[in-house]
N, C-alpha and C positions, 0 to 999 in steps of 0.2 A: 200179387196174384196173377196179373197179367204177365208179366215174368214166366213165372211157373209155368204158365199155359203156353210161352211160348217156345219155351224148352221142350214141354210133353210132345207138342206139335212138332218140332224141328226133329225130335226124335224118333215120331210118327214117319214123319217124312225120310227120313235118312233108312231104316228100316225097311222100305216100301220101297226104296231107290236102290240097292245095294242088288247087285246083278248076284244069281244063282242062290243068296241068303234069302231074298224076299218070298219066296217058295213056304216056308216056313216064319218067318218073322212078318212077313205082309198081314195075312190076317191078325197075328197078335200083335200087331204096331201100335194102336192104339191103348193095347192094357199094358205094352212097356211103358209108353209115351206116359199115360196116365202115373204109372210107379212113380217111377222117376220124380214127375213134377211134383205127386202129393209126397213125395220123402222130404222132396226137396224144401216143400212149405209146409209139413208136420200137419195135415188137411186134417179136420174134420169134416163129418159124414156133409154136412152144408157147403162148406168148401169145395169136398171134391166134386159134387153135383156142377158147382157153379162151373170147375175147374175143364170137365168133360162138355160142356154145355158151349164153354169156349173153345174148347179144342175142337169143336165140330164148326163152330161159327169160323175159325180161322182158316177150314178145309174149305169153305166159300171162297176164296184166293186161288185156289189151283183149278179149281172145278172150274169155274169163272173162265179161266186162263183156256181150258181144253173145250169149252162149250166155244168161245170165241173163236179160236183156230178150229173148232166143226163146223162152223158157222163159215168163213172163211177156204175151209177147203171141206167140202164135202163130203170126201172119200177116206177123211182120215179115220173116224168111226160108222160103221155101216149103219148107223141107226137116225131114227128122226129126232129131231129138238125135245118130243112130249118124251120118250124113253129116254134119253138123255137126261132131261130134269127131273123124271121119275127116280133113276139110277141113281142120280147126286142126293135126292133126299136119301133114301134106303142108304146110303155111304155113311152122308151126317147124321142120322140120326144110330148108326151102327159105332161111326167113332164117338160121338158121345157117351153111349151107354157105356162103352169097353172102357174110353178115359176115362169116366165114372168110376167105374168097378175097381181098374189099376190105383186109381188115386186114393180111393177106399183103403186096399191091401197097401199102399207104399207109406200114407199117412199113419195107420196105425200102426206096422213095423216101425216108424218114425219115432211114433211118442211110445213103443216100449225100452225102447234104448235109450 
């Protein structure tokens, strides 16, 4: 399952990274990410919960990485540490709901085929 999860997320991530595409697949990167991983492990409804829950836990890792270099250089985001940390929860708890939902819809297109 951690497999899974870290497919949904690498997918997340490549999605959100892709110049001019991310316009449109940024916001749905996580309910791709989500498909994908629950097709990929045939998720039930407890699964993909768990599945989305870590895809947000794994977003802890980049957020992490940009609060330290705001911390480090100042000017890179105009905002302070409390909106910072405020914005990364509202992120993870946004990519988990959508992995959620994707891993739902890619798990049970899964197990009808």
């Amino acid at each position: 399952m951690i497999r899974c999860a870290l497919t949904g997320f690498g997918i997340t991530l490549i999605c959100v990274l892709i110049p001019l595409v991310h316009f449109v697949s940024g916001p749905l990167a996580p309910l791709i990410g989500g498909w994908f991983a629950g097709n990929k492990l045939g998720a039930n409804t407890t699964q993909s919960f768990i599945l989305g829950i870590l895809m947000g836990l794994l977003m802890i890792i980049p957020l992490s990485g940009i609060m330290f270099v705001n911390i480090t250089y100042a000017t890179l985001i105009p905002l302070d540490n409390q909106s910072i940390r405020n914005l990364s929860l509202v992120i993870l708890v946004y990519i988990s709901i959508l992995g959620s939902l994707g891993s739902i819809l890619g798990g049970k297109m899964s197990n009808k085929s």
